[in-house]
N, C-alpha and C positions, 0 to 999 in steps of 0.2 A: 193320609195313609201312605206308606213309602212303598216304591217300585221294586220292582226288580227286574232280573234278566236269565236270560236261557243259554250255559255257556255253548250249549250243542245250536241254537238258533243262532248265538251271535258265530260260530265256526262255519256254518253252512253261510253267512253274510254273501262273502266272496262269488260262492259260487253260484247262488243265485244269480244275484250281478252277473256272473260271466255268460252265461247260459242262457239266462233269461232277458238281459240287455246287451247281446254279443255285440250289437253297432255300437253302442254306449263305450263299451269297453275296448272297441276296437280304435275308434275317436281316442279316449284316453290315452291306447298306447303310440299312435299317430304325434298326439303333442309329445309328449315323454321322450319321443324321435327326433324330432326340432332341430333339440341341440347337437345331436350327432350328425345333422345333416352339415348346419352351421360348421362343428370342427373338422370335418373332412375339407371344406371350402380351406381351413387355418393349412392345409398340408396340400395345398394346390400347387402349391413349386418346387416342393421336394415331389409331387407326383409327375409335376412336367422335365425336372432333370433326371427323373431315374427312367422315363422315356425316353431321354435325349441320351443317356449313359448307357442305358441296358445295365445298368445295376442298383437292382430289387434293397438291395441294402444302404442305399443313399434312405431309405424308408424309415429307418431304425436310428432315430433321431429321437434326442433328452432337449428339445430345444433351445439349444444354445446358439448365440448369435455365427459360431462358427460355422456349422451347418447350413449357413443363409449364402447366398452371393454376395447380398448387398445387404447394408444397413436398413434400409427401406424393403425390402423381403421380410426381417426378423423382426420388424418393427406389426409388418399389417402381420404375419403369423400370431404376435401379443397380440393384436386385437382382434382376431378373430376366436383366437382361443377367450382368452377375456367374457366377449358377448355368448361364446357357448356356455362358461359359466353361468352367467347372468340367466340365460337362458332357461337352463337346466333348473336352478331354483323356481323360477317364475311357473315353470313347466311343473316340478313338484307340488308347487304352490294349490295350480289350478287345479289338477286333475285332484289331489287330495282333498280339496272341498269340495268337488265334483262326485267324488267317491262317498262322502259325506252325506250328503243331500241324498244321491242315488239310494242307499243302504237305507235314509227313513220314506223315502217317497213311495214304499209299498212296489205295489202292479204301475204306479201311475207312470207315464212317458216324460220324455223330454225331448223334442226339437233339436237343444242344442246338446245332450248327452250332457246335462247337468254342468254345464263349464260357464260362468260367468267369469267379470270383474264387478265385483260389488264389493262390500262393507264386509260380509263373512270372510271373502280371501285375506282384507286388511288387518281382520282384526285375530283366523290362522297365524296370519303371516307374524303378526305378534306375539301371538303365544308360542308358538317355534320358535322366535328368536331369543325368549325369554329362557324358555324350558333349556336350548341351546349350548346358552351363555353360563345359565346357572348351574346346568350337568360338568360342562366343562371348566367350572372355575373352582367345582366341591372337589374333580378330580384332580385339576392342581396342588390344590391343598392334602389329598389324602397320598399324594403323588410326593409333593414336602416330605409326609408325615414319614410315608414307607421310603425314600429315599435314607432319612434319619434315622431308623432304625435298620438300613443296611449297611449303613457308614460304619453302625456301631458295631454291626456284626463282621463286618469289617476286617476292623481295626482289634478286634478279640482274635484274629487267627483264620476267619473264614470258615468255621467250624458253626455247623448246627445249634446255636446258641439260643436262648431267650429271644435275642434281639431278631435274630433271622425270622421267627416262630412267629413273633409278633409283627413280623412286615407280612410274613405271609397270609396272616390270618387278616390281619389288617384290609390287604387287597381282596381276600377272599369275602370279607365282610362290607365290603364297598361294592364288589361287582352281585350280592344277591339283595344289597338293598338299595341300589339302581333297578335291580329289576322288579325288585317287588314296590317302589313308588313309581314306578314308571307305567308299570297298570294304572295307577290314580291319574299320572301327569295326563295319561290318553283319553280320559274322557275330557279335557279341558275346550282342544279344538272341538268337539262334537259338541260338548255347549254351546261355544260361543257360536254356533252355526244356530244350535234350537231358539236360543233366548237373542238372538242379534244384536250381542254385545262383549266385550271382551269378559268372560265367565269364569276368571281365574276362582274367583270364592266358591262360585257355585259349581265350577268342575271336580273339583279336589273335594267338596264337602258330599258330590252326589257318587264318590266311592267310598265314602266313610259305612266303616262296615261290612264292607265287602270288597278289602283289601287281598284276602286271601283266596277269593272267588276271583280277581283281574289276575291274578300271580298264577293260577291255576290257566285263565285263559289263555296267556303268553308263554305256558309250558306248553301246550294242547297246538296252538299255533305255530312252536316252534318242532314239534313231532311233523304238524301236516306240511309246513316247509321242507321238512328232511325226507319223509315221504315223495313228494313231488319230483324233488330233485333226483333222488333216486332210479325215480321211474322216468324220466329227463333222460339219467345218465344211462339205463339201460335201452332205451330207445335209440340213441346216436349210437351206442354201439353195437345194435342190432343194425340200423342202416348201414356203420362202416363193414360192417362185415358184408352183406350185403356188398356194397359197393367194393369193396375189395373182391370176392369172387367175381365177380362180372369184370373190374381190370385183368382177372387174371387170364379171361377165358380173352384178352384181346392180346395176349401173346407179348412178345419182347417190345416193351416202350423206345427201344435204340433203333427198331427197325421200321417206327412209324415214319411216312414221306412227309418232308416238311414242307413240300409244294403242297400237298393232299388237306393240312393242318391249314395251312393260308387260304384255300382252296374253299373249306368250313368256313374258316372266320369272313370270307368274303359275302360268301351263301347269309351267311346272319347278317351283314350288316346289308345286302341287298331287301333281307324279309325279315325284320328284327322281330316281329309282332310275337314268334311263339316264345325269344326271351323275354320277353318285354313282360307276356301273360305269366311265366313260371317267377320271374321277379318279384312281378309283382304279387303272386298268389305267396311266396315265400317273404314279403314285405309285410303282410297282412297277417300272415299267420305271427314274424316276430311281432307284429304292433299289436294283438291281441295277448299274445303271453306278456308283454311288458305291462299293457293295462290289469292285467288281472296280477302281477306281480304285485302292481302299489294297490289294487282293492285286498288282497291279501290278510294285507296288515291296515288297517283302515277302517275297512268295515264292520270288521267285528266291535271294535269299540266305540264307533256308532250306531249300531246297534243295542248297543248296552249303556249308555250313554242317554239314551231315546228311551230307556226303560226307568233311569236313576234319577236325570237329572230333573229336579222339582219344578217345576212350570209356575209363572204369577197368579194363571187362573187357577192354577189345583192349591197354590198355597194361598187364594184367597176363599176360596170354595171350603179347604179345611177351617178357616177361621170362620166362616160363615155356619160354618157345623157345630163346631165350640160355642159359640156363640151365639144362640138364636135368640 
């Protein structure tokens, strides 16, 4: 008998997770952090010379070997930026299978906040770079196709033509049916996590039929994104405001002592601990919105994925039914 799924159960995924495993998620957003830590390490000499200049815009750097002192500065800069790449993937990697597992494991805990290296990460890590490779190589081609029919509209005058019409429609027809297989391509990793194996057949086959049920989910998902953000965006501008009337009640910034400012920053670095606590509670809070950022988009199609995707014992159990 075939499953199904709850696109309001698989919406509410996230936030379960967030709420009900904050450590989980907070761990999550922690590695997600990693590589950001790593690329500040990549700008550690343009941080030491704009100390030693007093100018902030030695900072605002495209890295070019110009920008470096020395050949050997621009050289570890490529390599530290490099392992932030690396980083960053391996980091998506985990916490995405991490999110995975979390989303079917119910109430149950996890020690390590669901983050292994095993066999599901490898065989993830596979199916991303397949889905990848093969999004990006249909859009070359449809990239060709609309390129060629702007040549031609072109070359008619630049005018509103057939050929414009048909690039346009072309691209417009390529970006809603990326989206609409792109619900199917999402249950692929949440298989290959249920069945511990790479589940291309069986990921793709366990949206068959409820293609326009995933297509609905990643409207509904892409609403509670824009929702969020929103409410993000009127939150920072309720602080600045906020913090803008409070600079204002401190009077002419020209007439602050700069003895009195040194004076402060001395005071801190004598008793660092209360920056040290607001750092860190402001570290914690972004490592918690970055973790529920990638459960976001994640859980929900594990979730649904966990309802579709057909199991050996339930498809032996149907033959065993058939069959008696």
């Amino acid at each position: 008998m075939r499953r199904g799924f709850s696109i309001g159960d698989a919406v509410a995924a996230p936030f379960r997770l967030a709420f009900g495993k904050p450590l989980a998620t907070l761990a999550w957003g922690f590695v997600l952090m990693v590589p950001s830590v790593v690329a500040v390490a990549a700008f550690a000499p343009l941080f030491t010379r704009a100390l030693e200049t007093g100018d902030p815009g030695v900072l605002a750097t495209d890295g070019t070997m110009t920008d470096f002192e020395s050949f050997g500065q621009y050289m570890e800069f490529q390599a530290w930026s490099g392992l932030s790449n690396i980083l960053g993937l391996l980091a998506t990697l985990l916490v995405t299978t991490a999110v995975i597992r979390a989303a079917m494991a119910g109430r149950r805990g996890d020690g390590a906040a669901f983050l292994r290296f095993s066999k599901d990460e490898f065989h993830v890590a596979v199916i991303a770079i397949a889905i990848i490779v093969g999004t990006v190589a249909a859009w070359i081609l449809l990239g060709l196709l609309i390129l060629g029919f702007g040549i031609a509209a072109g070359v008619s005058g630049g005018e509103m033509t057939w050929s414009a019409l048909v690039a346009v429609g072309i691209g417009l027809i390529g970006v809603f049916v990326t989206l609409v297989l792109w619900g199917r391509l999402s249950l692929i990793a949440p298989a290959a996590v249920i069945l511990k194996s790479l589940a291309f057949d069986e990921g793709w086959k366990a949206g068959r039929g409820q293609t326009g049920r995933l297509f609905l989910l990643m409207l509904t998902l892409f609403a509670v994104t824009i929702m969020i953000w929103l409410a993000l965006v009127v939150l920072i501008m309720v602080a600045a405001l906020v913090l803008g009337a409070g600079m204002a009640h401190m009077g002419d910034w020209e007439a602050i002592d700069d003895a009195a400012v040194e004076a402060w920053m001395l005071a801190q670095l004598e008793n660092p601990w209360p920056m040290i606590g607001i750092g860190a509670l402001l570290l914690s809070v972004l490592a918690w919105i970055s973790g529920f950022s990638q459960a976001l988009w994640t859980a929900p199609f594990a979730v649904a994925a966990e309802g579709l995707v057909q199991r050996p014992e339930t498809a032996g159990a149907d033959a065993d039914t058939a069959n008696p």
